[in-house]
ChimeraX commands (.cxc) that place a marker at each C-alpha (Angstrom):
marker #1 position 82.25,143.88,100.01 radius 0.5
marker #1 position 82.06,142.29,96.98 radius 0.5
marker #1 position 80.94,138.15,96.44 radius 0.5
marker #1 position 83.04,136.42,94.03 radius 0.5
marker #1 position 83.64,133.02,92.37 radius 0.5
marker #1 position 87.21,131.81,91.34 radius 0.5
marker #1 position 89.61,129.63,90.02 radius 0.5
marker #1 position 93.03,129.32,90.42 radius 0.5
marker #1 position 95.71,131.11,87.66 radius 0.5
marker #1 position 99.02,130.10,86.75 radius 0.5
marker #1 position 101.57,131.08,88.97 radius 0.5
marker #1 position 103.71,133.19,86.42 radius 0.5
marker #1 position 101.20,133.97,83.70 radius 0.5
marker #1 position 98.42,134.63,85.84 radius 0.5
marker #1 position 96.31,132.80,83.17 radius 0.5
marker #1 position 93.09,130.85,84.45 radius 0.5
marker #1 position 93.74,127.49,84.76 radius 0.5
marker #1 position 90.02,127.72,83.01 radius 0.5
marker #1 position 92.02,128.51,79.95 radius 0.5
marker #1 position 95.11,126.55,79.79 radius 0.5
marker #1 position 96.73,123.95,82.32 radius 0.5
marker #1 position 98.85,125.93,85.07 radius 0.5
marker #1 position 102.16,124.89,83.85 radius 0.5
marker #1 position 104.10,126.94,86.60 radius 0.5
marker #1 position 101.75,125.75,89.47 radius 0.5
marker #1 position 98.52,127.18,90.21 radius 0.5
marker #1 position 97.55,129.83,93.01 radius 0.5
marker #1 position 94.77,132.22,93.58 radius 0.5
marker #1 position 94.51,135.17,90.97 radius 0.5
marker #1 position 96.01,138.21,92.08 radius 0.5
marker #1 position 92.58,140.08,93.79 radius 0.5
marker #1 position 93.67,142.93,96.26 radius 0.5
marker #1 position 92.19,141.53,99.51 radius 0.5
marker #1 position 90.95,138.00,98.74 radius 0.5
marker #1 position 89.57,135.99,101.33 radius 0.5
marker #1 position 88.78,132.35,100.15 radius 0.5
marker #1 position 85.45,130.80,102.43 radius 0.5
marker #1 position 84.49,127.97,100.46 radius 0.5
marker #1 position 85.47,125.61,97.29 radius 0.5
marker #1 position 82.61,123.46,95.54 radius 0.5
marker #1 position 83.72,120.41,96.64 radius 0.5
marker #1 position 80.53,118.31,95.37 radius 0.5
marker #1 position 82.26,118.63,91.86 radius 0.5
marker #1 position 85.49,116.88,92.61 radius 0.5
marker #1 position 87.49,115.63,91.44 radius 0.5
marker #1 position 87.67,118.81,88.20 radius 0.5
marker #1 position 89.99,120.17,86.12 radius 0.5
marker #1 position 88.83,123.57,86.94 radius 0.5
marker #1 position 87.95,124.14,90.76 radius 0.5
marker #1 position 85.85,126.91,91.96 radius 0.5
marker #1 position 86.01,128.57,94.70 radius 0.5
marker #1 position 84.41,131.68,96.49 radius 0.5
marker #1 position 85.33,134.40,98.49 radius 0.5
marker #1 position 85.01,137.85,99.39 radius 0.5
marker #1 position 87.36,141.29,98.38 radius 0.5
marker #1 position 86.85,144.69,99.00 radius 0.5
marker #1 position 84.69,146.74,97.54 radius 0.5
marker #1 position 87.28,148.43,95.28 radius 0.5
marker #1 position 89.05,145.38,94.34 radius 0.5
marker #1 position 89.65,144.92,90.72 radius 0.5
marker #1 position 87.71,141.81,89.70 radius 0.5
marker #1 position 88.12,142.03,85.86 radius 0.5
marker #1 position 90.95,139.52,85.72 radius 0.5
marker #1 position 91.84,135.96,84.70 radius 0.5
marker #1 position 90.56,133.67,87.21 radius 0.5
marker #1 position 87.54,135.50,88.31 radius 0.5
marker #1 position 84.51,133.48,87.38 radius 0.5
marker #1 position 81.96,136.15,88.61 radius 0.5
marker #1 position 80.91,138.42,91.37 radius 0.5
marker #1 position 77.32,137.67,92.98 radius 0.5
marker #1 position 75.19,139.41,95.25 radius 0.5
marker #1 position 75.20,138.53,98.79 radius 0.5
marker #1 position 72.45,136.47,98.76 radius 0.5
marker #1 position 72.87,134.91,95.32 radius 0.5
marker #1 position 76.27,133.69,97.00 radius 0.5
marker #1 position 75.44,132.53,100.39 radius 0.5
marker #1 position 72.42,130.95,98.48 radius 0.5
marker #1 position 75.09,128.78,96.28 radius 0.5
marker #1 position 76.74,128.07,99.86 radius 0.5
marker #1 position 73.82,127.01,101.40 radius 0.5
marker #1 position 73.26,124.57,98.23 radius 0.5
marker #1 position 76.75,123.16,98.28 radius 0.5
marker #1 position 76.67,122.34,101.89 radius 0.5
marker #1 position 73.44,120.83,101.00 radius 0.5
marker #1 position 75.33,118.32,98.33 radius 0.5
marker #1 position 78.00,117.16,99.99 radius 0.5
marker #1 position 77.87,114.05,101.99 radius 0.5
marker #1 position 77.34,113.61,105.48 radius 0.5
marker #1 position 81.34,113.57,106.92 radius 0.5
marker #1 position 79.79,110.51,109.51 radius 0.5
marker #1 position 78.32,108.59,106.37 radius 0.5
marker #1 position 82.00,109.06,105.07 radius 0.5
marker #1 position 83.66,107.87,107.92 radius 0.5
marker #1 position 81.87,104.70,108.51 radius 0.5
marker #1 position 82.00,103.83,104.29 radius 0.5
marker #1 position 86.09,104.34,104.99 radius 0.5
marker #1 position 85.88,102.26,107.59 radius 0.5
marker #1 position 83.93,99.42,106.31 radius 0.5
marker #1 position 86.01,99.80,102.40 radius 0.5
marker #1 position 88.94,99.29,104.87 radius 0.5
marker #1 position 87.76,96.65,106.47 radius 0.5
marker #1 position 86.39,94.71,103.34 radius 0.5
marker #1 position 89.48,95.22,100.93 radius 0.5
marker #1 position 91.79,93.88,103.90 radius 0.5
marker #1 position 89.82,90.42,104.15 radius 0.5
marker #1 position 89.28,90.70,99.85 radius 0.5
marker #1 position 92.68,90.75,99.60 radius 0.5
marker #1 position 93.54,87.29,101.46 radius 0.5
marker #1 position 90.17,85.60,101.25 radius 0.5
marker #1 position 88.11,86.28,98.13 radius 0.5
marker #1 position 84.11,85.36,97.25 radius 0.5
marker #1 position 84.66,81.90,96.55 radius 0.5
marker #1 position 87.22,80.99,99.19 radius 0.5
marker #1 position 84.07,81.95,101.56 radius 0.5
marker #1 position 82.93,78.58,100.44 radius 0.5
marker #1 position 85.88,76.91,101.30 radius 0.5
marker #1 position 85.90,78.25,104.89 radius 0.5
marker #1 position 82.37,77.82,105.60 radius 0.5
marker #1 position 82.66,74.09,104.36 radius 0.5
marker #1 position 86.07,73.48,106.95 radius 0.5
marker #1 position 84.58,75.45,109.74 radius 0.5
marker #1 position 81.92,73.12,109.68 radius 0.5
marker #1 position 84.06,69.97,109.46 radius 0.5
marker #1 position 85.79,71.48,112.46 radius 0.5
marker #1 position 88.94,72.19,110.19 radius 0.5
marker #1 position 92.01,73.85,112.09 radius 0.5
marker #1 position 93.14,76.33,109.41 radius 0.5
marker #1 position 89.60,77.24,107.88 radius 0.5
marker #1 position 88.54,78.29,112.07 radius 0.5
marker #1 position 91.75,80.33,111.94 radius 0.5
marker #1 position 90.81,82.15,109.07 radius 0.5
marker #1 position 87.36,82.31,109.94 radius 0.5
marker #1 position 88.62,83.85,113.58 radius 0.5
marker #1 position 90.87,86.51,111.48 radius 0.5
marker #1 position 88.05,87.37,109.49 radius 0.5
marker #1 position 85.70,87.99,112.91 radius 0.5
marker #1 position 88.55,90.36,114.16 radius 0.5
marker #1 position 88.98,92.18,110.88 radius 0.5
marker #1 position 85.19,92.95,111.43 radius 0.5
marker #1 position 84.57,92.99,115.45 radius 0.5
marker #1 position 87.33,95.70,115.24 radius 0.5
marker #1 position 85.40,97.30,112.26 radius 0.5
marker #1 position 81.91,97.73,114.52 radius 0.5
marker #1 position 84.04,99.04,117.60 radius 0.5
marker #1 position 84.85,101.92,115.26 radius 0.5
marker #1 position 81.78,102.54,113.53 radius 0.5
marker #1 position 80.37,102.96,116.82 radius 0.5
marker #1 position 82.71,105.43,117.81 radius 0.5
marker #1 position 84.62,107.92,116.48 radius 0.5
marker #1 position 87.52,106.20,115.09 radius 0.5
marker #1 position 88.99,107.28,111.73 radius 0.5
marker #1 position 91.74,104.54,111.96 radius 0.5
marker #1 position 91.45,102.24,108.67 radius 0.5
marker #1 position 94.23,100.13,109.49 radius 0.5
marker #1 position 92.41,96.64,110.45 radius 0.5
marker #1 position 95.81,95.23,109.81 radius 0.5
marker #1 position 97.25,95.83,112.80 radius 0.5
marker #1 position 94.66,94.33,115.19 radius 0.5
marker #1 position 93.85,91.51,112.60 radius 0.5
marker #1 position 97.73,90.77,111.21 radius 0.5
marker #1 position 98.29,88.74,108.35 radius 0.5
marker #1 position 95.54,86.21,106.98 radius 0.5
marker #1 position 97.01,82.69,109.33 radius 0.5
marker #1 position 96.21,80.64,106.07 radius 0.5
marker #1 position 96.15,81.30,102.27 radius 0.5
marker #1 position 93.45,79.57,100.14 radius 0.5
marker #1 position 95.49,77.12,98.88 radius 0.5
marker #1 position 96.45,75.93,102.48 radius 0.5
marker #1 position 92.46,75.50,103.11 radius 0.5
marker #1 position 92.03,73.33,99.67 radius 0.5
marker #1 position 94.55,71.05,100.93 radius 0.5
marker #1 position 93.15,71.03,104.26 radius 0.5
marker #1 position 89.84,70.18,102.73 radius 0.5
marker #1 position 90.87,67.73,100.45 radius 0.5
marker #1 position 88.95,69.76,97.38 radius 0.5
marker link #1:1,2 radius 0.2
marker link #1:2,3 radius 0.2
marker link #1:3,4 radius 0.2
marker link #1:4,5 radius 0.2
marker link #1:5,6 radius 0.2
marker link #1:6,7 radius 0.2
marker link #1:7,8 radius 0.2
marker link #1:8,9 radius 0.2
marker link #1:9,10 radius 0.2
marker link #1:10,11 radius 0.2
marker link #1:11,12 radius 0.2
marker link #1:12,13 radius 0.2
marker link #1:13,14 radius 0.2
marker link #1:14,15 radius 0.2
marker link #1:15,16 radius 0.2
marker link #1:16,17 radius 0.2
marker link #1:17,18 radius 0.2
marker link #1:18,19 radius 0.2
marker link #1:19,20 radius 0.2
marker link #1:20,21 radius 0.2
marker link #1:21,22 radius 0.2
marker link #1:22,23 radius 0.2
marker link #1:23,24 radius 0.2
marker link #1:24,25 radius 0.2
marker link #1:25,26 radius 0.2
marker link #1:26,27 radius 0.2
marker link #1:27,28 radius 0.2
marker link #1:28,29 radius 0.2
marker link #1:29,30 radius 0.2
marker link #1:30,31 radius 0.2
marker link #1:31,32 radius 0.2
marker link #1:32,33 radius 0.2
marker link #1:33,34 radius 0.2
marker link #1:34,35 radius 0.2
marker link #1:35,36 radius 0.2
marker link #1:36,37 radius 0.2
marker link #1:37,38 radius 0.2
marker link #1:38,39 radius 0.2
marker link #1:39,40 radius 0.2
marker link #1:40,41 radius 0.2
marker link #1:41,42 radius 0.2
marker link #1:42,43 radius 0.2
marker link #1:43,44 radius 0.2
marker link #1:44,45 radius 0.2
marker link #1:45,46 radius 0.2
marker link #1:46,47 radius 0.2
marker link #1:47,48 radius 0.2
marker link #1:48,49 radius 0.2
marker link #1:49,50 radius 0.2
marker link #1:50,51 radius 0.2
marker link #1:51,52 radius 0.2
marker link #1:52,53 radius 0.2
marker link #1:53,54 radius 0.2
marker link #1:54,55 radius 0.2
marker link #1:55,56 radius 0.2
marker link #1:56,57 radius 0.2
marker link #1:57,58 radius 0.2
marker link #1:58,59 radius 0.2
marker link #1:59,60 radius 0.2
marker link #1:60,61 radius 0.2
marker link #1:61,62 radius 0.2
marker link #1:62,63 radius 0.2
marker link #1:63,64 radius 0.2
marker link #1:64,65 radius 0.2
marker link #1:65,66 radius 0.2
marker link #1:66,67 radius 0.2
marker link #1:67,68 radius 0.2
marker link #1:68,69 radius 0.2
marker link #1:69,70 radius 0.2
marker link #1:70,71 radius 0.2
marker link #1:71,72 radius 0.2
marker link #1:72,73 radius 0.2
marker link #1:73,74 radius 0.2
marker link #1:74,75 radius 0.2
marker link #1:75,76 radius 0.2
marker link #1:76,77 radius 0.2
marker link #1:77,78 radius 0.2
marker link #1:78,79 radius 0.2
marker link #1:79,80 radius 0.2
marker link #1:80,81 radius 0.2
marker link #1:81,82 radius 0.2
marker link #1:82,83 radius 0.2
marker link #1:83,84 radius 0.2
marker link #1:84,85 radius 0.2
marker link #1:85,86 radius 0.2
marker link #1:86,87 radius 0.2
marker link #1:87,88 radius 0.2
marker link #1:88,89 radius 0.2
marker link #1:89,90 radius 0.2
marker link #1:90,91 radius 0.2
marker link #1:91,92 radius 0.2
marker link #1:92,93 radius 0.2
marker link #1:93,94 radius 0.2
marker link #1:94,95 radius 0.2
marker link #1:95,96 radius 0.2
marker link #1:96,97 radius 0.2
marker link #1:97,98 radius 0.2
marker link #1:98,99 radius 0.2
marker link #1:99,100 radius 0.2
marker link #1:100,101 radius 0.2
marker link #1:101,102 radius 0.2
marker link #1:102,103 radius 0.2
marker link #1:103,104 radius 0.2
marker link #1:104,105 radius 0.2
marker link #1:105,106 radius 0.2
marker link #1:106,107 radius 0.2
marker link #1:107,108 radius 0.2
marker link #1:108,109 radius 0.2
marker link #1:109,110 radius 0.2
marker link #1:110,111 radius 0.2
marker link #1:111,112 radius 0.2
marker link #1:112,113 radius 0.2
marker link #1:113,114 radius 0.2
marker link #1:114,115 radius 0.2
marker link #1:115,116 radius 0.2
marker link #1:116,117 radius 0.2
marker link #1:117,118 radius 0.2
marker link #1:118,119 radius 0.2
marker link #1:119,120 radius 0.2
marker link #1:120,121 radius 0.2
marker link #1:121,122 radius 0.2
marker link #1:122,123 radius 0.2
marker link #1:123,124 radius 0.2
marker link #1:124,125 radius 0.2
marker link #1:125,126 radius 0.2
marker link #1:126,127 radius 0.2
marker link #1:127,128 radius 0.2
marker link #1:128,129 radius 0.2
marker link #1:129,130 radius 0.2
marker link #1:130,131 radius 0.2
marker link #1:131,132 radius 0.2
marker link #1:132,133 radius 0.2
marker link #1:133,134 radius 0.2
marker link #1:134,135 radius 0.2
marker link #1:135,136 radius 0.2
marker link #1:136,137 radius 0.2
marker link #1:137,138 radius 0.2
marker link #1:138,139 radius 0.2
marker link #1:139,140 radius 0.2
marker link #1:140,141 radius 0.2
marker link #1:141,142 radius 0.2
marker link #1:142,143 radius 0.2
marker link #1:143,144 radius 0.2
marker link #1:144,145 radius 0.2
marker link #1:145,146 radius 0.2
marker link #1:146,147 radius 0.2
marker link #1:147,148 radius 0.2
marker link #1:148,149 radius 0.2
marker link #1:149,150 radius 0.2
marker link #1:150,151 radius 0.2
marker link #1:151,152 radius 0.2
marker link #1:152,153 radius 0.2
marker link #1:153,154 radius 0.2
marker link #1:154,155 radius 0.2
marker link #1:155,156 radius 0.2
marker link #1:156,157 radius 0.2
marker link #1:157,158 radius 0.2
marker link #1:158,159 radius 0.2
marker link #1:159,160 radius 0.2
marker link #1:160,161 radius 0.2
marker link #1:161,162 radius 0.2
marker link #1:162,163 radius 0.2
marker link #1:163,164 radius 0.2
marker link #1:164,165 radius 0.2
marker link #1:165,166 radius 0.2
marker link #1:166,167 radius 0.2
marker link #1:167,168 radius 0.2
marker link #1:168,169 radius 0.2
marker link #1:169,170 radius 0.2
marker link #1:170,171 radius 0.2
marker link #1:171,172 radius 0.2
marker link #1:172,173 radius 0.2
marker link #1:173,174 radius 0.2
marker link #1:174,175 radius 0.2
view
């Protein structure tokens, strides 16, 4: 069995995307057996993806899109190293989650507004406790799925629609 590292090759030509753009759509190179395993994924985004696998022992290798053939060890060593890079899928998860989370309330309330709330929630102001209770279910509903498995990034549909935009809460404040 033979170790290799490739790219993919136009779809006509059968020219490595290494060389030139795949103008006809890319796809594997034409290796008599292939079996992809693994892609360096700790380099994306690239122009030129690699990506390893193993052929028969007879299998031509000498073409476009074959990067190189490794030993067995050489190759499950570069494996080992790109597992090793990429990041942990929970640590992933949770940074979707809270991006989610954040760039719902950014969007309606932004750093300074945060002022303006604080200031009417402590006056006791109607619309700034609204918005302060839409912000506290954008992020209740945030910790409930960091603290289980949840993938969901839609905080919009428990949270809604902001109640008040920031213009409603300077009039309300009188500012």
């Amino acid at each position: 069995m033979k170790y290799i590292k490739f790219t993919y090759v136009d779809a006509v030509t059968g020219i490595s995307i290494a060389a030139e753009p795949a103008a006809n759509g890319p796809k594997f190179p034409p290796v008599v057996g292939l079996s992809f395993e693994w892609a360096r994924e700790s380099a994306y985004p690239t122009s030129v993806p690699h990506f390893f696998g193993t052929c028969p022992d007879g299998s031509d290798t000498q073409i476009d899109g074959v990067l190189g053939v490794f030993s067995q060890a050489d190759w499950e060593q570069m494996q080992a190293d790109e597992m090793a890079m990429r990041p942990d899928p929970e640590a992933q998860r949770i940074a979707r989650l809270w991006q989610a989370a954040h760039d719902l309330e950014y969007a309606a309330i932004s750093g300074s507004a945060i002022g303006l709330i604080t200031m009417g929630v402590l006056q006791g102001k109607p619309k700034c406790l609204a918005v302060q209770g839409w912000i506290k279910s954008i992020w209740e509903t945030y910790y409930v799925r960091k603290a289980g498995t949840s993938t969901d990034c839609d905080f919009a549909i428990v949270a809604g629609a902001c109640p008040h935009s920031v213009p409603e809460l300077i009039v309300e404040l009188g500012v």
